[in-house]
N, C-alpha and C positions, 0 to 999 in steps of 0.2 A: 120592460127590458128583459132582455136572456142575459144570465152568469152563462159565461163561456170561459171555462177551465182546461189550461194547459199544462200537460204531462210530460216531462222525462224528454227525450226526443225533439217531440213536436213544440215544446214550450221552447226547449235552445234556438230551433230554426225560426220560430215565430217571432221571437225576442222578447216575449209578456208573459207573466203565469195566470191572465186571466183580462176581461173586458167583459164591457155589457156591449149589446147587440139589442138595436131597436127590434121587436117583436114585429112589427108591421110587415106584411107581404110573406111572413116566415112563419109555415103551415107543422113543419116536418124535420124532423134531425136533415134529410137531404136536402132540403130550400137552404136550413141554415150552414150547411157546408157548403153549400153555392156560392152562397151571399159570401162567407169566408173565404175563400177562394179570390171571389173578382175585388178583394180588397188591394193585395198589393206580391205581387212574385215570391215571397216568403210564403205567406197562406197556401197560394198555390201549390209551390210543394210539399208544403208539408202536411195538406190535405189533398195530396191527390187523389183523384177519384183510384187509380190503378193501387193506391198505395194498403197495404192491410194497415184499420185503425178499429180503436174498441171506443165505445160511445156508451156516455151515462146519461140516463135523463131521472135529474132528480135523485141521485145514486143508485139508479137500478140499471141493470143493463140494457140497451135500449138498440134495436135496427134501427136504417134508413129513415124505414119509415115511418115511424114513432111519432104522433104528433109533439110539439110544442107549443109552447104561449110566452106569454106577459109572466115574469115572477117563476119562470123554471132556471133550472141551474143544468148546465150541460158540461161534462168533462169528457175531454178528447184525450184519448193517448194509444202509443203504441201497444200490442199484442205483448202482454207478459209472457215469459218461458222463466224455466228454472229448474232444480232439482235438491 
């Protein structure tokens, strides 16, 4: 299973601050925002592909394309700013 960790933002629209995700079929931080996605009209937007998000894997900052597995921990959230 992936921990899939929701942030700020995307955790209000999603409605959970977190879920597992079968690992099967899901190569790559972008498979599992796919997979995320076709779950249900909230995922969708609030991981839109057009949308800016920052991605962890395993709390290190992580692309697209990043692989994943079994026993990773993934946290989604919006672009910090501040001053």
């Amino acid at each position: 299973m992936i921990k899939v960790l929701y942030f700020a933002a995307i955790r209000e629209q999603v409605g959970t601050e977190s879920e597992d995700v079968a690992a099967e079929g899901v190569a790559t931080v972008a498979d599992l925002l796919a997979h995320l996605r076709e779950r249900d009209a909230n995922r969708a937007e609030a991981l839109a592909e057009s949308r800016r998000l920052l991605v962890a894997v395993n709390q290190e900052y992580a692309d697209r394309d990043r692989a994943v597995g079994d026993g990773d921990e993934v946290a989604l959230f919006p672009p910090v700013t501040g001053g």
